[in-house]
N, C-alpha and C positions, 0 to 999 in steps of 0.2 A: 504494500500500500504506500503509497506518493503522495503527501500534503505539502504542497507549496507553502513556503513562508516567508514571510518579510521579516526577519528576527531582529530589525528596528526599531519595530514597529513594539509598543510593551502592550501586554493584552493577554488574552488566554482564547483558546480555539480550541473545538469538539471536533473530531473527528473517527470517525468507524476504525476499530482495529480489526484486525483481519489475522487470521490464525494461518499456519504455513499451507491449508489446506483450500488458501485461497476464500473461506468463510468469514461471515463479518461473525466475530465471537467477543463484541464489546465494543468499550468506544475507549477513545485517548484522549486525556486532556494535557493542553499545549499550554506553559505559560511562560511568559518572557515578562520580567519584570525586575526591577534595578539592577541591570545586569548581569542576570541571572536564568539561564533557561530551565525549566522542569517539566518534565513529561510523567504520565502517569496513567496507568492504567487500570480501565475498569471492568474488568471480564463480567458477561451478561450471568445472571444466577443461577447457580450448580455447576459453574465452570470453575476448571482451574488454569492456571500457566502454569506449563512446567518450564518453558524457557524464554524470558523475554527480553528485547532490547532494540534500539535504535540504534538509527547514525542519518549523520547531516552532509548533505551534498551540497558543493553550490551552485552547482544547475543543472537540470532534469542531463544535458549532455557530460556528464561528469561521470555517471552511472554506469558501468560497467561488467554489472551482475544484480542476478534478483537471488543469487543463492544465498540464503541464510547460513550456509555455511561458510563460505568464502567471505559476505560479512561481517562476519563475527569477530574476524581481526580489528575491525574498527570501532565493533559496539559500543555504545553510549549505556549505562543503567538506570532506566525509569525510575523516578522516584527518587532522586537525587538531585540536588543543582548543581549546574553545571554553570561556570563562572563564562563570563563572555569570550574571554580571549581563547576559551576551549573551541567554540565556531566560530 
């Protein structure tokens, strides 16, 4: 799943999370606030994660792979903040 962002921009933004199976299994929340990004996820109920994580591109031509696998060297950890100069 690919949400666009303006991460200038301070705010918070919902977005469908999507399981490797391609399925919407929850939604994400995006927030960027005093220099600070955090993501976080909300799996729909009676779900679990067993594995989760992001990463930031800086533009859709930068992408190189949809394998979870292969991005996993870059992963970011939801539910943590991440200070600015990290993206």
């Amino acid at each position: 799943m690919f949400a666009p962002l303006d991460l200038a921009a301070q705010g918070m933004l919902t977005t469908p999370l999507v399981g490797n199976n391609a399925a919407i299994v929850g939604n994400v929340i995006i927030t960027v606030a005093a220099g600070q990004l955090t993501v976080t996820c909300q799996p729909a109920p009676g779900l679990t994660a067993t594995r989760e994580f992001f990463t930031l591109f800086p533009s859709l031509d930068s992408i190189q792979t949809l394998n979870v696998d292969l991005l996993a060297g870059q992963a970011l950890r939801p539910a943590h903040q991440h200070p600015e100069g990290l993206w």
